[in-house]
C-alpha positions as CSV (number, residue, x, y, z in Angstrom):
1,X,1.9,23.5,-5.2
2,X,-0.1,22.3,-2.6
3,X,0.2,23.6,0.9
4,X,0.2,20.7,3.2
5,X,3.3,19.6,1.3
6,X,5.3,22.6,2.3
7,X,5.3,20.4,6.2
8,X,7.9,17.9,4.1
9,X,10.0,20.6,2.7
10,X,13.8,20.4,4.8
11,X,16.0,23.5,4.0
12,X,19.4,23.2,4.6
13,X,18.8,24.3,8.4
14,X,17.0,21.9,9.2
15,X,18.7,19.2,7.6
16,X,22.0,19.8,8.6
17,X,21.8,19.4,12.2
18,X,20.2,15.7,11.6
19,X,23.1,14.6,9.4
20,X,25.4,16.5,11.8
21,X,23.8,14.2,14.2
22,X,24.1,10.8,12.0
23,X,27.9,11.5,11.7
24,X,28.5,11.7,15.4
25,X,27.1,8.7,15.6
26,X,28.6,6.6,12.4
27,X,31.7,8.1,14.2
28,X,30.6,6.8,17.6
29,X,30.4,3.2,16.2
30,X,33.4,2.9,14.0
31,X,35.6,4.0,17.0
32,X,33.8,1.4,19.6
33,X,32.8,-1.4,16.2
34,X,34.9,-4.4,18.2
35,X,33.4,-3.6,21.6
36,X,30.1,-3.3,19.8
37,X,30.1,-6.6,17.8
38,X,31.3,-8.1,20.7
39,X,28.7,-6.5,23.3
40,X,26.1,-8.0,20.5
41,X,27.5,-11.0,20.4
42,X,27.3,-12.3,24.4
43,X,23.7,-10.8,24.3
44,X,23.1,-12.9,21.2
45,X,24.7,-16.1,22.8
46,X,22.7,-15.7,25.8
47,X,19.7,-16.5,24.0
48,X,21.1,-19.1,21.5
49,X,23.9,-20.0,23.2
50,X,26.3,-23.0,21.4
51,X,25.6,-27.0,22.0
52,X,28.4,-27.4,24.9
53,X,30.1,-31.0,23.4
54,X,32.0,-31.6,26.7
55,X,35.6,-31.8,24.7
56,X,38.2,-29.4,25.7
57,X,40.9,-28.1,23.1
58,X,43.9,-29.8,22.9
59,X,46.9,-27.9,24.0
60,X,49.6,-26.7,22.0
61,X,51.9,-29.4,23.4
62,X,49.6,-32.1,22.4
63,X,49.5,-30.6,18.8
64,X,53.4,-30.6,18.5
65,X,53.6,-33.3,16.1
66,X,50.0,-32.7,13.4
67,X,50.9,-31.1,10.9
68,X,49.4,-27.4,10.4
């Protein structure tokens, strides 16, 4: 074996603090996943924000008689 590949060589202590790390933050962003998709999505809409039509939605009294 040659040498210089002995630099690419992760034992388990060295590997197991960076997946230790990747966990926290998996865990991190499946607690916080709705504030995060909706944190992305007003910085999204800021830069491609929707064609504004100029209607408003009709309120539920208005919709009484449509069928659903």
């Amino acid at each position: 074996m040659r040498p210089e590949f002995l630099v690419f060589y992760g034992g388990p202590d060295q590997i197991m603090g960076i997946t230790s790390g990747i966990a926290t933050i998996v865990g991190l962003a499946l607690m916080f996943w709705n504030k995060l998709v909706v944190a992305f999505g007003k910085i999204t809409n800021r830069f491609h924000p929707a064609p504004h039509t100029g209607e408003t939605p009709d309120s539920p009294a208005q919709q009484e008689g449509q069928p659903r």
